[in-house]
DOLUM-728952 format. One line per 8 residues: number of its first residue (from 1); their letters; for each residue y, z, x of C-alpha. Coordinates in Angstrom, 3 decimals. Each point is the difference from the previous one (the first is absolute). Example, Ala and Ser with C-alpha at 12.3 -4.5 7.8 and 13.67 -1.06 7.14 Angstrom:
2
1	as	-4.500:7.800:12.300 ~ 3.440:-0.660:1.370
***
This chain:
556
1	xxxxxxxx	0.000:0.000:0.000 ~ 3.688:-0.336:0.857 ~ 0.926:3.321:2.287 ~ 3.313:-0.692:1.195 ~ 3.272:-2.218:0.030 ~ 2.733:-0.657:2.075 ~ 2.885:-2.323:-0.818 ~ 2.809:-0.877:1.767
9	xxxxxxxx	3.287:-2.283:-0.809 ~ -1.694:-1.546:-2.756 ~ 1.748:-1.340:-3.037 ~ 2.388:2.972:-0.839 ~ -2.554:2.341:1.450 ~ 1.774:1.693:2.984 ~ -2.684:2.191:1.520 ~ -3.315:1.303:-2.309
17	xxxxxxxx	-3.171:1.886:0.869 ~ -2.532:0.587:-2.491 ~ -3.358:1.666:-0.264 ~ -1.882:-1.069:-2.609 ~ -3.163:1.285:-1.468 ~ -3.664:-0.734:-2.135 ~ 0.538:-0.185:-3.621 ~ 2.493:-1.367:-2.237
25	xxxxxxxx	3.735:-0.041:1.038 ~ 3.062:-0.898:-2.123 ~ 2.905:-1.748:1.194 ~ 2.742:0.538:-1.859 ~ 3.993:-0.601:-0.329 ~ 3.020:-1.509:-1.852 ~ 0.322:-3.560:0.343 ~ 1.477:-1.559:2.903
33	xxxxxxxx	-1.168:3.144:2.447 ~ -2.408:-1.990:1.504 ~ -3.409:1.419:-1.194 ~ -2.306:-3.798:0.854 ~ 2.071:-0.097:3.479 ~ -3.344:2.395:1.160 ~ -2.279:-2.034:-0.967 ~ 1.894:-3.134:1.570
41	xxxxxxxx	-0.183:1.920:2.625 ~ -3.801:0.520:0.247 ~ -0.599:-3.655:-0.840 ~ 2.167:-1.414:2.537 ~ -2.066:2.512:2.322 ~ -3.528:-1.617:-1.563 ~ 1.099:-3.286:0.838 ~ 2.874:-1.648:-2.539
49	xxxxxxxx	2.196:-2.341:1.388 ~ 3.648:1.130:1.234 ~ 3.115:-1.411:0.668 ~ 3.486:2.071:1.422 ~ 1.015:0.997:-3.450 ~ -2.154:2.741:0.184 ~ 1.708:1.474:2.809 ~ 2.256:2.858:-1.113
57	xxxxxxxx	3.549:-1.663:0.289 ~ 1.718:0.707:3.870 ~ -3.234:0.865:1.203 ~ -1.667:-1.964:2.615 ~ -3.852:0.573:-1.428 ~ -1.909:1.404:-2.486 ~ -2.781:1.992:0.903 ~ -3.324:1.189:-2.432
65	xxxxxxxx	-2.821:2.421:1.425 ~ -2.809:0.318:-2.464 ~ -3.149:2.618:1.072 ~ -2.861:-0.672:-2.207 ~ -2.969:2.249:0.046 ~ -3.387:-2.488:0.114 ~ -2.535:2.723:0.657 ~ -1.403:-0.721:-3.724
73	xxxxxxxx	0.711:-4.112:0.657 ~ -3.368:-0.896:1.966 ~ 1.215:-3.678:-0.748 ~ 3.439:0.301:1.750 ~ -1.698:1.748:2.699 ~ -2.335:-3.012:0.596 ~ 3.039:-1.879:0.068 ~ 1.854:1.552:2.498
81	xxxxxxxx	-3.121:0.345:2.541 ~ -0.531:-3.751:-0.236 ~ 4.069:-0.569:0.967 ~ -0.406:2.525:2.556 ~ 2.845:2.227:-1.752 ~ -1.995:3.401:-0.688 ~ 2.280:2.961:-0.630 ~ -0.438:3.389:1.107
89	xxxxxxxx	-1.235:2.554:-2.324 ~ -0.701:-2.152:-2.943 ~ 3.661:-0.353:-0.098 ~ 1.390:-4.498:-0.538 ~ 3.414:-0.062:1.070 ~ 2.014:-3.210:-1.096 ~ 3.262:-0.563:1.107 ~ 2.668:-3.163:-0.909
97	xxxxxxxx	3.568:-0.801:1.767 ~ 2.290:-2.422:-2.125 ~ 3.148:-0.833:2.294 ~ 3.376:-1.252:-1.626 ~ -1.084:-3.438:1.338 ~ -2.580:0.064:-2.073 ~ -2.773:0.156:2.584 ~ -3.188:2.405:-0.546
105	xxxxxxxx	-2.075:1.429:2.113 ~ -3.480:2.552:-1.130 ~ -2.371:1.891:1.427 ~ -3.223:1.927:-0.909 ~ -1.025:3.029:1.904 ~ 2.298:-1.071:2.515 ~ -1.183:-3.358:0.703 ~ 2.072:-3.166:-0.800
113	xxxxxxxx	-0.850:-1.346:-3.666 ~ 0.728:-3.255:-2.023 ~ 0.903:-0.165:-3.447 ~ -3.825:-1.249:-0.759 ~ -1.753:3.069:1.733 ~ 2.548:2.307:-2.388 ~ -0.835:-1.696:-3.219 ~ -3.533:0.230:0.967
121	xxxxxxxx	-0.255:3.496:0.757 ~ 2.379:0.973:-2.982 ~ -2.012:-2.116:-2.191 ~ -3.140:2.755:0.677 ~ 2.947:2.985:-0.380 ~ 2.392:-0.763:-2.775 ~ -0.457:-1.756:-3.512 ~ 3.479:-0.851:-0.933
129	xxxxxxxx	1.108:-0.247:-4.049 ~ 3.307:-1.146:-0.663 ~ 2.155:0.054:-2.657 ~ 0.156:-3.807:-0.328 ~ -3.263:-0.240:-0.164 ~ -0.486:-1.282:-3.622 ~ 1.618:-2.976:0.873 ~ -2.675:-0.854:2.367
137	xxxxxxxx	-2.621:0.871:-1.960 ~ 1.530:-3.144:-1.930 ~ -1.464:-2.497:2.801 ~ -3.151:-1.811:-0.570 ~ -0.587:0.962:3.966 ~ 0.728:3.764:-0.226 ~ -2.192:0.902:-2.853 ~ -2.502:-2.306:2.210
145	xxxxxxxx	0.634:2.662:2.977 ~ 0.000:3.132:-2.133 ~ -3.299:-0.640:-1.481 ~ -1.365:-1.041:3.521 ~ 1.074:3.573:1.459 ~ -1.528:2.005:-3.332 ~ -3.111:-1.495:0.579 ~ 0.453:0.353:4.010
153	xxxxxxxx	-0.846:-3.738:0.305 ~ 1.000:-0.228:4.180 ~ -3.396:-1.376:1.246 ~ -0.621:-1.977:-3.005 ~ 3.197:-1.211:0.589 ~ -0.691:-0.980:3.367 ~ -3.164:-1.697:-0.533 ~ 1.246:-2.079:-2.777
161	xxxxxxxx	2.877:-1.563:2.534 ~ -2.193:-0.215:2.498 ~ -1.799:-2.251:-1.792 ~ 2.675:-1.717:-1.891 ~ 1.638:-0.840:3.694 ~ -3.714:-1.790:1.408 ~ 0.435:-1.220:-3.836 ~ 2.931:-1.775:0.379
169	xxxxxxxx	-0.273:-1.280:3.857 ~ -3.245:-1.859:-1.683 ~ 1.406:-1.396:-2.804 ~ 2.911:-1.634:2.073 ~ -1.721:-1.080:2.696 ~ -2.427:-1.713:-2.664 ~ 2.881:-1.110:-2.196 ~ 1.235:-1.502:2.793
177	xxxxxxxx	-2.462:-2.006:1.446 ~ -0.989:-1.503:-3.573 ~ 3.827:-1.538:-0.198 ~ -0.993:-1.385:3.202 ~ -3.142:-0.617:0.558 ~ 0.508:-3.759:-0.285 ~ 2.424:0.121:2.854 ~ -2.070:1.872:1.682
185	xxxxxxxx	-3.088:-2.077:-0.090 ~ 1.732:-2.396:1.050 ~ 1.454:1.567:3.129 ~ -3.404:0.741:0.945 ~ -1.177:-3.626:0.083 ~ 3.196:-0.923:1.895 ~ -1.223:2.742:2.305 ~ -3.384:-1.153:0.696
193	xxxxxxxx	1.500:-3.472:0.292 ~ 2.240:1.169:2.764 ~ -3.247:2.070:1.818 ~ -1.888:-3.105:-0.329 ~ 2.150:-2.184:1.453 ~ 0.802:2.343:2.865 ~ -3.268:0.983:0.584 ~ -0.964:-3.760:0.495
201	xxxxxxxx	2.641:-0.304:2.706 ~ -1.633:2.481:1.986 ~ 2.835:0.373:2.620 ~ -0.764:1.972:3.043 ~ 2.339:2.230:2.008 ~ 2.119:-1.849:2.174 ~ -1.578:-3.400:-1.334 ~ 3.232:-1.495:-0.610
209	xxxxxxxx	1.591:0.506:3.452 ~ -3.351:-0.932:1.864 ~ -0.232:-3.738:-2.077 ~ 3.595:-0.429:0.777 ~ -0.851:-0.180:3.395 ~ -3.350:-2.100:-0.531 ~ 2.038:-2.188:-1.450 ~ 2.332:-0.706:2.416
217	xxxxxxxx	-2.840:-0.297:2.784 ~ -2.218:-2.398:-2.594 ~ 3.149:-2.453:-0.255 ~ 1.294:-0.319:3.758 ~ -3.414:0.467:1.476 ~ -0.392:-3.960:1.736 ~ 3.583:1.172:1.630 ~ -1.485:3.246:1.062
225	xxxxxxxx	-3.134:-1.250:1.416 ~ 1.603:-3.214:2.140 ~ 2.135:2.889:1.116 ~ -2.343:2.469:1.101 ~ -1.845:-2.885:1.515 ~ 2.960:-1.753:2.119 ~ 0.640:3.813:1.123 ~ -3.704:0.510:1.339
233	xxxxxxxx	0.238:-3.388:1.428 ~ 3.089:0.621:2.326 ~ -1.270:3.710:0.629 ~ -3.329:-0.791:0.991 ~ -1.254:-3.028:-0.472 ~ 2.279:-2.702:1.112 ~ 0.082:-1.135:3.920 ~ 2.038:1.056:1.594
241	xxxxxxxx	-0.182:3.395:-2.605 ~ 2.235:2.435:-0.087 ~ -2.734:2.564:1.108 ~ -0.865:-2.240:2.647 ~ 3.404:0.009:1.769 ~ 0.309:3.070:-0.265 ~ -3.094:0.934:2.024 ~ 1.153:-1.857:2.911
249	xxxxxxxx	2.977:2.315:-0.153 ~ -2.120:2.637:0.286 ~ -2.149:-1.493:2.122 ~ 2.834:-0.786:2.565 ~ 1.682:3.495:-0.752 ~ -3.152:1.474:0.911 ~ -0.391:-1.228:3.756 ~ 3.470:0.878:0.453
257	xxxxxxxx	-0.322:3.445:-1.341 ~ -2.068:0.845:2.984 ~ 3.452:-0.656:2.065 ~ 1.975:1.655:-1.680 ~ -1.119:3.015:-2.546 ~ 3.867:-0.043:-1.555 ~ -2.122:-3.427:-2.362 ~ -2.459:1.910:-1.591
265	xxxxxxxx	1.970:1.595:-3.058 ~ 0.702:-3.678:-1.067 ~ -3.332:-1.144:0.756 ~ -1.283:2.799:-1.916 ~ 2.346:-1.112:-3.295 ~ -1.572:-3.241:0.017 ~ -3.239:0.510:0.600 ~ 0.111:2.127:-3.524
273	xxxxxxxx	2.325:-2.826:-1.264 ~ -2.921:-2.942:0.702 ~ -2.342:2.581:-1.727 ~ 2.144:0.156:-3.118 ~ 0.131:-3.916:0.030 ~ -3.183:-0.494:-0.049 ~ -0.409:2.670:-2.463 ~ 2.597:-1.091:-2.438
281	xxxxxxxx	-1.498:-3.816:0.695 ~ -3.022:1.059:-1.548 ~ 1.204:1.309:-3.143 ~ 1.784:-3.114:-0.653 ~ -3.284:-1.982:0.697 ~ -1.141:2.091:-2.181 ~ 2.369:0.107:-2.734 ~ 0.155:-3.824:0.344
289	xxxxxxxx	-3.855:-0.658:-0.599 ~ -0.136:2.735:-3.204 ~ 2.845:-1.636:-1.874 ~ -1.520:-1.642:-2.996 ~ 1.994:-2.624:-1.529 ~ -1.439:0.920:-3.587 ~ 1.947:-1.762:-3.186 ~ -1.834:1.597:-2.180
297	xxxxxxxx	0.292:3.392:0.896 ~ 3.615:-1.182:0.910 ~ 0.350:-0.726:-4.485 ~ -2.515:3.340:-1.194 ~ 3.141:1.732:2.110 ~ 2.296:-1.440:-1.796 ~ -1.600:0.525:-3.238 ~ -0.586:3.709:0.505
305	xxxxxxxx	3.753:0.218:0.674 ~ 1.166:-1.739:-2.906 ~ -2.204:2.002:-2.144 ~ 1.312:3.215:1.168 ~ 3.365:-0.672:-0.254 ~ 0.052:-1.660:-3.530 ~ -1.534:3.271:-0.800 ~ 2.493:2.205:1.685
313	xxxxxxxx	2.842:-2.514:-2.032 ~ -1.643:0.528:-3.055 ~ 0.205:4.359:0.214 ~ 3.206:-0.268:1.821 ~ -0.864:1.546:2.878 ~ -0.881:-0.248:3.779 ~ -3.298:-1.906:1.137 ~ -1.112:3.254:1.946
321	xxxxxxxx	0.754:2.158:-2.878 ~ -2.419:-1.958:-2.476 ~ -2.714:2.957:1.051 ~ 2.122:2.814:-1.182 ~ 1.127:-1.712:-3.733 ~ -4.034:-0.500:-0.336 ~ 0.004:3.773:0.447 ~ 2.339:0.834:-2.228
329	xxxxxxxx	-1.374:-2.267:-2.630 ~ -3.352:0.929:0.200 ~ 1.389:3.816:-0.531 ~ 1.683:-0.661:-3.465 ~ -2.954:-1.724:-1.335 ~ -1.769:3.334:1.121 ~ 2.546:1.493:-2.017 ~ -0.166:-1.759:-2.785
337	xxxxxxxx	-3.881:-0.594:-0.022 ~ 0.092:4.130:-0.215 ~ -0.679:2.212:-2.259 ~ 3.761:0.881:-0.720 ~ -0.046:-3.538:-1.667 ~ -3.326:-0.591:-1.574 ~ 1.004:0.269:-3.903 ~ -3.240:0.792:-1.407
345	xxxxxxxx	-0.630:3.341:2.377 ~ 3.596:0.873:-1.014 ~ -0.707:0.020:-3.384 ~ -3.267:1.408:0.210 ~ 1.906:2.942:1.752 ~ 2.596:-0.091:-2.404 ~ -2.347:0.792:-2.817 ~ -1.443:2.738:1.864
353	xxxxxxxx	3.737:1.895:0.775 ~ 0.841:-1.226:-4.096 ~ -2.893:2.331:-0.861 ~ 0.636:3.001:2.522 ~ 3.280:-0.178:-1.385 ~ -0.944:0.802:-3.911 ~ -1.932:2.227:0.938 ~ 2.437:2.401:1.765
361	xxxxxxxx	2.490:-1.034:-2.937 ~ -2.819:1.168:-2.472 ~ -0.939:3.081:1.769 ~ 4.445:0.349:0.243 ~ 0.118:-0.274:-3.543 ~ -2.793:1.962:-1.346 ~ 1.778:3.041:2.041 ~ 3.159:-0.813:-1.145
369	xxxxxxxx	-1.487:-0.131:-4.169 ~ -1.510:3.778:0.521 ~ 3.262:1.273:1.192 ~ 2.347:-2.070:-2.310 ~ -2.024:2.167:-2.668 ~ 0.202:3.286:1.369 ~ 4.090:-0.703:0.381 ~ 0.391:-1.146:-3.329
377	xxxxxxxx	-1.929:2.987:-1.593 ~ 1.967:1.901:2.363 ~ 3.295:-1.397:-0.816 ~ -0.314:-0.006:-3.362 ~ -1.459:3.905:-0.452 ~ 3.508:0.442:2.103 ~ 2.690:-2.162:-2.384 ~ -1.023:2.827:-2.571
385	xxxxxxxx	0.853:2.654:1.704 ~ 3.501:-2.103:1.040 ~ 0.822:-0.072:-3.590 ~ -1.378:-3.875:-0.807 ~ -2.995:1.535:-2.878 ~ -2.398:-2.995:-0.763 ~ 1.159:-1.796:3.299 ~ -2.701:-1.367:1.729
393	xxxxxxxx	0.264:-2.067:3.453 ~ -2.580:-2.307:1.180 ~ -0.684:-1.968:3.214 ~ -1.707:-3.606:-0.649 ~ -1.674:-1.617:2.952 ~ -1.146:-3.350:-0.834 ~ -2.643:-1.537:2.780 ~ 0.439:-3.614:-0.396
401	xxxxxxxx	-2.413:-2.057:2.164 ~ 2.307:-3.377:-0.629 ~ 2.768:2.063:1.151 ~ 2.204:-1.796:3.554 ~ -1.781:2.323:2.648 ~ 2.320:2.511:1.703 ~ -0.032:2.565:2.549 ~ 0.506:2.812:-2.298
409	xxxxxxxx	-3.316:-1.075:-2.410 ~ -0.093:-1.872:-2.917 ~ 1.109:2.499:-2.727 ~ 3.061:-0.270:-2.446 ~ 1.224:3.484:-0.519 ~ 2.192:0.839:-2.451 ~ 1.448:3.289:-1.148 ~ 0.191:0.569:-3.904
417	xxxxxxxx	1.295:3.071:-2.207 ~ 0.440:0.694:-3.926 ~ 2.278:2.261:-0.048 ~ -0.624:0.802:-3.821 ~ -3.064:0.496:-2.054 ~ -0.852:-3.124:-1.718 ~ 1.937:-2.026:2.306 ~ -1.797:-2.833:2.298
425	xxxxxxxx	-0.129:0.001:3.729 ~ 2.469:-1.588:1.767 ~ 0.950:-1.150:3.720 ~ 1.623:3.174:1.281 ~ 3.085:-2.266:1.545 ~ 0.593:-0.904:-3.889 ~ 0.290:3.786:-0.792 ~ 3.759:0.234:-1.570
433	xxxxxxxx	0.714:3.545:0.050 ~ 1.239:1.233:3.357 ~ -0.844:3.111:-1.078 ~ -3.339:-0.821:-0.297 ~ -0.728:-1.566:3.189 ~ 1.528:2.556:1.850 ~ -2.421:2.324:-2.117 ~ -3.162:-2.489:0.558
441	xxxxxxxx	0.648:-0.593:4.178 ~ 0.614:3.783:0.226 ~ -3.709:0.321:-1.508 ~ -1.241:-2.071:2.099 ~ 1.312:1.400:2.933 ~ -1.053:3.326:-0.577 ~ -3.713:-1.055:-1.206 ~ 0.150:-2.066:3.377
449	xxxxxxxx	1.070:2.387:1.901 ~ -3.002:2.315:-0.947 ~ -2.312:-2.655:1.964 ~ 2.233:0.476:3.296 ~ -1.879:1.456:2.684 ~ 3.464:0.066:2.098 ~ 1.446:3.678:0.924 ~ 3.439:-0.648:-1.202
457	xxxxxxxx	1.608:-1.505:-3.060 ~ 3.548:-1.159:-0.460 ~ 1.882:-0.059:-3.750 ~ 3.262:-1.348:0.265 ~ 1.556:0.530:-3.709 ~ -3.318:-1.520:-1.658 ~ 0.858:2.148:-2.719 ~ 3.227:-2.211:-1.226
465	xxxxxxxx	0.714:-0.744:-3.586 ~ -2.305:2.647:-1.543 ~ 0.793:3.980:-1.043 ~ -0.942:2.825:-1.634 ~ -3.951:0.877:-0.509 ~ -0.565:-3.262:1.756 ~ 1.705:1.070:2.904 ~ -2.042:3.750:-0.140
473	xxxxxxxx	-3.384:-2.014:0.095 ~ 1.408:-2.409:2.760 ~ 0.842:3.133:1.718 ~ -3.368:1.794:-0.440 ~ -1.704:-3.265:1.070 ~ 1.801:0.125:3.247 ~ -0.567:3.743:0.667 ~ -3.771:-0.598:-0.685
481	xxxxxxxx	0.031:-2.693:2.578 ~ 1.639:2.435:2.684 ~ -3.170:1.980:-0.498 ~ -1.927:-1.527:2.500 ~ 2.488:-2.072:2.150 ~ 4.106:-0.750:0.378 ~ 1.871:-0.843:-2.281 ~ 4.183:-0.959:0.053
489	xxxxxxxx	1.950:-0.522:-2.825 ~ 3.255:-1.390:-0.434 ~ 1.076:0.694:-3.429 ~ 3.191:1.240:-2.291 ~ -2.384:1.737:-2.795 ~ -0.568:3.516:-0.020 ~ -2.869:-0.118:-2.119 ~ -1.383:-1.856:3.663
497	xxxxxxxx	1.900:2.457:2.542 ~ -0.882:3.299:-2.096 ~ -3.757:-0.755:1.270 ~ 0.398:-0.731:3.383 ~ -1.747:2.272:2.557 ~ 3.293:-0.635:2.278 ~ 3.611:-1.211:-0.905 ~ 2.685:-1.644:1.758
505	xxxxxxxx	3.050:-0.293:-0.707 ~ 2.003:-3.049:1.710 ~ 4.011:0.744:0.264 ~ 2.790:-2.354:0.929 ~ 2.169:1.538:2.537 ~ 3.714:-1.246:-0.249 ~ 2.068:0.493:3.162 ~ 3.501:-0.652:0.717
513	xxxxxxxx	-1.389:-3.495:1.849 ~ -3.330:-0.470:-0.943 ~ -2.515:0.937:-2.778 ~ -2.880:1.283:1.189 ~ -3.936:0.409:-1.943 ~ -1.990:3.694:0.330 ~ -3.060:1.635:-1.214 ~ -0.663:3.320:-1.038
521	xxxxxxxx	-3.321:1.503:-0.856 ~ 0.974:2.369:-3.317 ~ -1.313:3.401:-0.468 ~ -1.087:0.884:-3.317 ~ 3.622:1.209:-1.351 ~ 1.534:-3.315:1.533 ~ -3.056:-2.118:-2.019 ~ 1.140:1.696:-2.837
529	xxxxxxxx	3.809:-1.368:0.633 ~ -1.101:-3.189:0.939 ~ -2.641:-0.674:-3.067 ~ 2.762:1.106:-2.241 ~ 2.614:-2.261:1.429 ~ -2.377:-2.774:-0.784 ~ -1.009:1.657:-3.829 ~ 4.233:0.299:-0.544
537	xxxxxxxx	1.707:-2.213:2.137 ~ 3.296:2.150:1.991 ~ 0.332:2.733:-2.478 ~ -2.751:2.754:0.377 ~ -0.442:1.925:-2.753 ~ -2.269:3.360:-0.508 ~ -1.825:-2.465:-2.536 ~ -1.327:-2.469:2.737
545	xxxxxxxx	-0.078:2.837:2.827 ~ -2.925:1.441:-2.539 ~ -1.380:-3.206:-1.207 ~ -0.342:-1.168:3.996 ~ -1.622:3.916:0.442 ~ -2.655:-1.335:-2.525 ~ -0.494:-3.075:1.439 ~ -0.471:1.015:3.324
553	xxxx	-2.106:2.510:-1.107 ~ -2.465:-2.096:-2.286 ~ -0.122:-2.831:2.987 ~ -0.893:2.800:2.502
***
């Protein structure tokens, strides 16, 4: 349960700390004092949105400590282990800073928070009733929600979008590739086409530059050849040769060497020079005889070439780079040759996530049937007691199988009242007595509430537009929740305050620059002041003083 609040520069709240305890606990004050500016205060804290007019005017932040006690919340405790945020002593500190820029910052247990980790954790602390909350209940998706938490639909929930979501991605994909499964045959043949034709080709690595030069060789090769000959002809062969003059150099060279040692280098050079002529004769004897003078080979050459580059025209790329489109052509009609794109597996997996789907809607809406009864029955048994004899309230789920598929299940549920004997029911958002649906959604907010596990429950004036013996029973309802778990109630009835275990009483504070919000816990005497001042309005008389005595006294 809530323990403890701090506030600071918030709204018109100067400074405010505030223990609070188990049971029920009246807010109360004259209008314009500020008596929901608490409860802002702890939502803002459990993870509402902010902006810098929340900041106390001049100030440069507002600041909220809340201390919640979790020993008896085994869920929140989970929670915070799994974060890595445990508290000391069974003890959840949350904390919120709002500067005048507008920026927020929150922690938890002294580690840095985001607005998602508060509205998870407060969603296992606080349940949250507001005085608005009729016109909610108008909404085809609210009434939708409120059921869904009666009946504490979460995992059914779940498993229904989980299976709406592999729903959907199926029926896309499927819809999809029936709009264009022409299109997409046909891409596939132009594929294999392609891979064919590529494939025929063959082209090795480096094929292109290597007949380039074949080529070239093939179509000068009678020049090459008479060349190769003439030059082992006048190297070797030829009298007088070039080799053979220059042995009788070295011949000569060598007699004289034996004179004069200075000759040998030179002698030497050539030596290794005639021995590199000889050598370099050879290979062009060589060259000479292997030179085939082949027009045929000399027009496959020039076939292959043209072949490869009409190809390499036709994709619009490179010759050498035909290798690499094969590759990538070969892995799209992979691709599309895949399951992702065979239509008949699709749809046979289709029909398969079509029925896992209704039957986590079925099994949603069965659930959701059993509790729409035990609401209404509860509702209604509480619209007599609220004044509205021979009221009743009913909750119709309709399962229809035809029904678009959604995330949320296939029911239409619809809220209906007669708020007469006799009388027909009706939509609740056709309801034309404001009265009445103030009457109706405070009935089902207190039959709802019995079903929350949570250790805390905020009322923020749910108790508008009704009075008198209505208001007692609203009041005894609320005390009777308080029993067994927190309860805070913002109202201006004192039929609701007189049976509070607690009572508050929010001031304003006027100043000579500012006005300024407090809270004072009354005594018994000052609950007798302040339950009169709501019976009689400013003048106190010894009539009210008595009749708040009694009231206090019966709601104790």
């Amino acid at each position: 349960m809530l323990t403890h609040i701090h506030i600071r520069d918030f709204a018109i709240i100067d400074t405010l700390e505030l223990e609070l305890h188990s049971g029920m606990t009246a807010l109360t004050g004259e209008t314009g004092a500020g008596k929901s500016i608490l409860l802002d205060a702890i939502g803002l804290v459990l993870g509402d949105k902010a902006d810098s007019s929340t900041v106390r005017h001049g100030a440069d932040k507002a600041e909220i400590t809340l201390s919640v006690d979790i020993t008896q919340t085994p869920s929140a405790r989970v929670w915070l282990e799994a974060q890595s945020m445990e508290g000391a002593d069974g003890t959840c500190i949350l904390r919120r800073v709002i500067s005048a820029q507008g920026k927020s910052r929150a922690w938890i247990n002294g580690s840095p928070a985001n607005l998602t980790q508060l509205r998870e954790l407060g969603e296992q602390l606080v349940d949250i009733h507001g005085q608005h909350e009729h016109q909610s209940l108008m909404k085809k998706d609210a009434q939708r929600q409120m059921l869904d938490a009666f009946a504490d639909n979460d995992t059914l929930l779940d498993n229904t979008r989980r299976a709406w979501s592999a729903w959907k991605k199926l029926h896309e994909r499927v819809t999809l590739l029936s709009s264009q499964n022409q299109q997409h045959q046909e891409r596939i043949d132009l594929l294999r086409f392609q891979s064919q034709e590529l494939e025929a080709l063959a082209l090795q690595p480096n094929e292109t530059e290597q007949l380039d030069e074949e080529l070239n060789r093939l179509a000068n090769a009678e020049q090459l050849r008479s060349t190769a000959a003439q030059g082992y002809a006048q190297l070797y062969d030829d009298e007088p040769s070039l080799y053979s003059a220059l042995g009788r150099v070295i011949h000569d060279l060598a007699q004289q060497a034996r004179v004069d040692a200075h000759l040998e280098p030179s002698l030497e050079l050539l030596t290794s020079a005639q021995i590199q002529l000889q050598e370099a004769a050879a290979q062009l004897r060589d060259y000479a005889e292997s030179l085939d003078i082949d027009p045929a080979r000399l027009q496959a050459v020039e076939n292959r070439i043209a072949d490869i580059r009409s190809l390499a025209r036709k994709y619009r790329t490179e010759p050498p780079e035909l290798p690499a489109r094969l590759a990538h052509i070969q892995q799209e009609l992979a691709q599309l040759d895949g399951g992702d794109y065979d239509l008949d597996a699709l749809e046979q997996q289709l029909q398969a996530t079509t029925e896992t789907y209704r039957e986590q809607a079925s099994l949603l809406s069965h659930a959701r049937q059993q509790a729409a009864q035990q609401l209404s029955t509860g509702v209604s048994q509480a619209m007599q007691q609220l004044g509205m004899q021979g009221g009743k309230f009913a909750i119709q789920v309709v399962h229809d199988a035809a029904n678009t598929f959604q995330a949320t299940g296939m029911d239409s549920i619809d809220f209906t009242v007669s708020a007469n004997p006799g009388q027909p029911l009706k939509p609740l958002m056709k309801v034309a007595s404001g009265g009445e649906l103030s009457r109706i959604s405070l009935a089902i907010q207190m039959i709802a509430a019995q079903k929350v596990t949570l250790p805390a429950l905020i009322f923020d004036e749910v108790d508008t537009g009704i009075g008198g013996g209505i208001a007692e029973v609203v009041g005894k309802q609320l005390r009777t929740l308080g029993t067994n778990r927190q309860v805070l109630c913002v109202t201006h009835l004192p039929q609701v305050a007189s049976q509070a275990h607690q009572h508050y009483k929010v001031t304003k504070i006027k100043g000579a620059e500012y006005t300024s919000t407090g809270i004072v816990h009354l005594t018994q005497t000052q609950r007798v002041e302040e339950v009169a001042r709501m019976i009689g309005g400013m003048e106190i008389t010894h009539a009210t003083r008595a009749l708040a005595k009694e009231m206090l006294t019966t709601g104790s």
